[in-house]
N, C-alpha and C positions, 0 to 999 in steps of 0.2 A: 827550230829544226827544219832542215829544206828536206823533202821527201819527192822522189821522181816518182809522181803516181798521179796515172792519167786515165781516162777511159780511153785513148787512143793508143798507149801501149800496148794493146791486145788488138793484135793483127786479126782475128775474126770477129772482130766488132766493124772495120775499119766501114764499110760497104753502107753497116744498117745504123752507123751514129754520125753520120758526115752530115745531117741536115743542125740546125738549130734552132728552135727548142728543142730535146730530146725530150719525149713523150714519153711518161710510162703510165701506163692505166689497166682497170680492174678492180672486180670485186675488195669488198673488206675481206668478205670469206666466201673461201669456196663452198654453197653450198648443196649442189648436185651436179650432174655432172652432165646434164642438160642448160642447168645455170652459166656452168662454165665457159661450155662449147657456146652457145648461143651469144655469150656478150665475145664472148676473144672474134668470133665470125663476125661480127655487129664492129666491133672495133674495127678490124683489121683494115674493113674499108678505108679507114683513118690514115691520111699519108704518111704525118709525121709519127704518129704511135709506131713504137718499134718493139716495146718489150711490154708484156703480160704482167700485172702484179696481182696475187689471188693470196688471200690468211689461209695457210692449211693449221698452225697451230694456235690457238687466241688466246694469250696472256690476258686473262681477266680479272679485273680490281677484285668482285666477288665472287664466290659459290657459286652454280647454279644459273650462272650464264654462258648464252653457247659459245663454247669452246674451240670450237674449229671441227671439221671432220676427220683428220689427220692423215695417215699416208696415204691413206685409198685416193685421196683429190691427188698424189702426185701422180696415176694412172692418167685421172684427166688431164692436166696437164701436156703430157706426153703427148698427149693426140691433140691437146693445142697445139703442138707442134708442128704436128706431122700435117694438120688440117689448115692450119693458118702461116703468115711469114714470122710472126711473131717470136720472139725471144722471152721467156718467163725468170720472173723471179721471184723468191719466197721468203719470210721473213724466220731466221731461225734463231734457238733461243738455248740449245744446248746441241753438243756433240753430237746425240744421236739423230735430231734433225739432220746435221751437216750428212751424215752416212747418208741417210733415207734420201735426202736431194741428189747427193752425187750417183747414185745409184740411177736413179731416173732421170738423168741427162736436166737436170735444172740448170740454166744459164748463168743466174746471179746469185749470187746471197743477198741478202738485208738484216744487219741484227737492229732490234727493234730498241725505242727510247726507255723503256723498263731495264731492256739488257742492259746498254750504254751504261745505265746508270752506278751499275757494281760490277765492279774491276774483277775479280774474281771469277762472274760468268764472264768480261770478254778474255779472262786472259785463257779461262778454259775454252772456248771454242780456238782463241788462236793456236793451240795446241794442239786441235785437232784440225786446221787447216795449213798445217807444216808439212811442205811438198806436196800441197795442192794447189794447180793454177786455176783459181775460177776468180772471177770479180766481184765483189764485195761492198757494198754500200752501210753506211752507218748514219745511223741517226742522231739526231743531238738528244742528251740526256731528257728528264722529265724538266728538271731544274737550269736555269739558264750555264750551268759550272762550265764554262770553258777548258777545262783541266780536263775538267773528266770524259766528253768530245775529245778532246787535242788525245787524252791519254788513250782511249779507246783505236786513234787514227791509228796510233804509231804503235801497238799492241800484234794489231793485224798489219801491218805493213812492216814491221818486223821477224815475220814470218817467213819472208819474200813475195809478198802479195804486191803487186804495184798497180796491181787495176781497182783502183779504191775511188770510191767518189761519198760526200757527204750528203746525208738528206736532211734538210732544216723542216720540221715540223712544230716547232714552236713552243711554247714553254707553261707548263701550269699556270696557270693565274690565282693567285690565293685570294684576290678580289674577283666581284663580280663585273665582264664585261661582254660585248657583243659577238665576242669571236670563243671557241671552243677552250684555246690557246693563243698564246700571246705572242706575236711575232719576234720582240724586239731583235730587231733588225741589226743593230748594232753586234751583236753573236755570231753571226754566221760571216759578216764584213772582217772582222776579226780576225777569225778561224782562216778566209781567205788570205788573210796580210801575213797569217803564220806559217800555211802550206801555201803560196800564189800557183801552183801546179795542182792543184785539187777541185775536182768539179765537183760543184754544189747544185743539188737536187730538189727544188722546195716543193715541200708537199703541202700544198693549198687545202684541201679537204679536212686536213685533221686539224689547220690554223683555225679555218672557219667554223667548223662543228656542224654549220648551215650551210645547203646548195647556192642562197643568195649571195652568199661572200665571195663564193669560189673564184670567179670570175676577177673579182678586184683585186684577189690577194693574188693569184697569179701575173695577171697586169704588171703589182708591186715587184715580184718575182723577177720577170723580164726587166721593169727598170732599174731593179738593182744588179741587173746582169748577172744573173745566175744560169745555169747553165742547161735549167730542163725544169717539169714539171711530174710530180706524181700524183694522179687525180685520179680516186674511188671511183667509181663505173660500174653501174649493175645495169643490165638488162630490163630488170623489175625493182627498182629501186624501194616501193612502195611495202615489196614484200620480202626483204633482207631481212637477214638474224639477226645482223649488227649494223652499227652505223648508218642506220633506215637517213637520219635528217643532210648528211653530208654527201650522199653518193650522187650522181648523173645520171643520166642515161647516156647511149651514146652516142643520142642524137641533140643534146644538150653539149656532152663533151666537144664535138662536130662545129658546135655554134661558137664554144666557148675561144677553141684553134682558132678559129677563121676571124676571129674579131680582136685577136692578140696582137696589139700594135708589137712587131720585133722592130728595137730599135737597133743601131751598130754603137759597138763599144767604141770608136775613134770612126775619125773621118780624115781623109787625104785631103780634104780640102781647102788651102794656102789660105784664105782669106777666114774663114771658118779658125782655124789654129791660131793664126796670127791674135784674133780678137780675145779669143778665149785664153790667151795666154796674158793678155792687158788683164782682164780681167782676173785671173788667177795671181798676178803682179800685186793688184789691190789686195786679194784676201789676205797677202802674204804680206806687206807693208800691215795690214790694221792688226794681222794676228801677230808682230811684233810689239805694237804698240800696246796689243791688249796683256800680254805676259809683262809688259817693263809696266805698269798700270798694276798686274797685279803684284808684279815683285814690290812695289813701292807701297802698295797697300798692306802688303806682309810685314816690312819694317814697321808700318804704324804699330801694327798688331802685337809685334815681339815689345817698344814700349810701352805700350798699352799693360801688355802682362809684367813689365818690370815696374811701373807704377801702380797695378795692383798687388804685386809681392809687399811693396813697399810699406802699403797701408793695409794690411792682412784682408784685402778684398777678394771675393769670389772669381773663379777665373767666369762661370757662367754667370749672366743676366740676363735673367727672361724675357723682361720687357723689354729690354733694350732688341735682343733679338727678334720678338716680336712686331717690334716696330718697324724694322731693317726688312722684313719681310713684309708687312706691309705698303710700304713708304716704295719700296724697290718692285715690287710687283706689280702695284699700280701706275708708276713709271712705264715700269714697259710696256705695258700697256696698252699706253698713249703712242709706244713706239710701234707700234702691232708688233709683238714679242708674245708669243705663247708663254698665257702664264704657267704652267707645267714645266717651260723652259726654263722661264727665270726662277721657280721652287729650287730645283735641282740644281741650276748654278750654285743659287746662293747656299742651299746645303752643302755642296762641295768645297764651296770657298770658307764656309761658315766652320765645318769640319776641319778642313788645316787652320785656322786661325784660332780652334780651340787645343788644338793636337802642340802650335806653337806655343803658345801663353802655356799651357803644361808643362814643358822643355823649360821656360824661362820660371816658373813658379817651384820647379823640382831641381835647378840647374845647381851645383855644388852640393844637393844633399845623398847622403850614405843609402845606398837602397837597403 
C-alpha cells in the first residue's frame, strides 16, 4: 500500500522540520509544572529540538504506579508554548485524550506501543480523529508484528490524516539482554520498503532502558537513516516517577546532538558512484549464485524425501541435523561469519527443506 504521508505535507511544520535529525525530547512524565517549564526552557536552547514530548497519561503494566497527572499538565504545556519555540506532543490512548489535547492546542499526537498493539483502541481513536488535521505519530507494537504497525499506519491515514510518521521503539525481549528492548532493525527497514514516504522516528531511550546506550543506539539510528530521534529528558533525571534509568539531562542530551556523526543518504559524487556500483555488481552476481546453489540444494532435499518415503523413514533426523549445525557453524567460523548468522540461516534453510520432504512424503495422499 503506497500512502502520501510526510511530515512535510503540513505546511506549519515546514519552518521548524527543515533541519535533519528532527529532535523530539522531554520528560517520560509530566510531573509539575515547574518540572515541565524548567526542562522545555533548558531544552529549547537546543537548536535542532523542535518538538516537546511530556507522558500526561501512563499506561502502566501494574497497579499502584504513577500514572501520569492527566489534564492539568495539558495547562503546562500550554505555556510551553507560549514560553519556549517548542512544538509539544502527547501520547494518547483513547478518545477522550484526543478531545483534552485538541482542546489545549497540542501539536502532535503519539499513540503509544500498548495501543498499537489492539486494533480496536486504534480503530477507536481513528474515529475519533475524522476531520481532524493534527499529525500523528505511531509506534511499533509491543511484539515485533509488522501487520499490526502497517495496520495501525493505515487505520489513521485512512482517516485523511497524512501527516503521519512512525516511531520505532523496539521490541520486548522474552530473553534477557543489555538493552530495555530489542532493536531488531530489520522491522522498521521493512515498514520503510512498504510506505518509502513515511518518516520514521526512533526512540533510543526506551531501546536502551539505560542512559549508557542512548547515545549508540541513536548513532545506529542515523546510520540506518532514519529520520529523527526521540530521547527522554528530565531536568532532574535522578528524581523522576518513571523511567529514572533511561532519561538525560539536557546537558547530556546537548553532548549527545553535538557528537552525532549525520551521515548523507547518497552522494553526487562520480567517482564515489561509479565504485559503489562495481561493488553492488559483485553482491548481485554472488546473491545469484547463492539462490541457483540453493535452488540446487532443494532438488537434493525433494530426493532425499522421496528416498525416505520409499523406505518408511523419518522425514526429521536429529543427529544428522545436529551435526549440519555443527559442522556448518564452525565453518563459518573460520570464515568470520557470525555464528548467530549462520544458526538462523541454517534454520531457515533447514525449515524449507523439512516443509519440502513433507510435500513429497504426503504428495498423492487423501487429506
Amino acid at each position: 500500500m503506497s500512502l502520501s504521508i510526510s511530515f512535510k505535507h503540513y505546511s506549519n511544520w515546514n519552518a521548524k522540520l527543515k533541519d535533519k535529525p528532527l529532535i523530539i525530547a522531554g520528560p517520560c512524565s509530566a510531573e509539575s509544572e515547574e518540572q515541565v517549564l524548567k526542562t522545555a526552557k533548558e531544552i529549547d536552547k537546543i537548536k535542532l529540538v523542535k518538538i516537546y514530548r511530556a507522558g500526561i497519561w501512563k499506561p502502566r503494566t501494574r497497579p499502584g504506579s504513577f500514572d501520569g497527572i492527566g489534564t492539568i499538565a495539558l495547562k503546562w504545556l500550554q505555556k510551553v508554548k507560549e514560553q519556549t519555540s517548542l512544538l509539544t506532543t502527547v501520547e494518547v490512548a483513547t478518545p477522550q485524550h484526543i478531545e483534552d489535547c485538541l482542546k489545549h492546542n497540542v501539536d502532535i499526537l503519539w499513540i503509544g506501543a500498548r495501543t498499537t498493539s489492539n486494533p480496536f483502541s486504534v480503530q477507536e481513536l481513528a474515529n475519533a480523529l475524522k476531520g481532524v488535521k493534527i499529525p500523528v505519530m505511531i509506534k511499533n507494537p509491543i511484539n515485533p508484528d509488522l501487520q499490526l504497525w502497517s495496520g495501525a499506519i493505515e487505520r489513521i491515514a485512512n482517516t485523511g490524516i497524512n501527516t503521519i510518521a512512525a516511531i520505532h521503539r523496539g521490541f520486548y525481549p522474552f530473553e534477557k539482554t543489555n538493552f530495555r528492548n530489542i532493536p531488531k532493525w530489520e522491522v522498521p527497514i521493512e515498514l520503510k520498503t512498504r510506505f518509502p514516504n513515511l518518516p520514521i522516528i526512533c526512540d533510543p531511550s526506551h531501546i536502551s532502558g539505560k542512559t549508557k546506550y542512548v547515545a549508540e543506539i541513536s548513532q545506529k539510528a542515523m546510520d540506518m537513516n532514519m529520520d529523527g530521534l526521540m530521547i527522554e529528558t528530565h531536568c532532574c533525571p535522578e528524581q523522576a516517577k518513571s523511567d529514572i534509568q533511561q532519561q538525560l539531562t539536557p546537558e547530556q542530551l546537548q553532548h549527545l546532538i553535538e557528537n552525532l556523526n549525520i551521515r548523507n543518504s547518497s552522494s553526487d559524487n562520480i567517482g564515489f558512484i561509479n565504485i559503489l556500483e562495481q561493488y553492488r555488481d559483485q553482491i548481485d552476481s554472488l546473491d545469484m549464485q547463492m539462490l541457483e546453489l540453493l535452488s540446487q540444494r532443494m532438488d537434493i532435499v525433494e530426493e532425499i524425501g522421496e528416498y525416505k518415503k520409499e523406505n518408511n523413514v523419518t522425514i526429521l533426523q536429529l543427529r544428522r541435523w545436529e551435526n549440519i549445525l555443527r559442522t556448518r557453524i564452525e565453518h563459518g567460523s573460520n570464515l568470520n561469519l557470525p555464528q548467530d548468522f549462520i544458526k538462523k540461516l541454517l534454520q531457515l534453510v533447514h525449515k524449507a527443506s523439512i516443509q519440502k520432504q513433507t510435500e513429497v512424503m504426503y504428495k498423492g495422499k487423501k487429506k
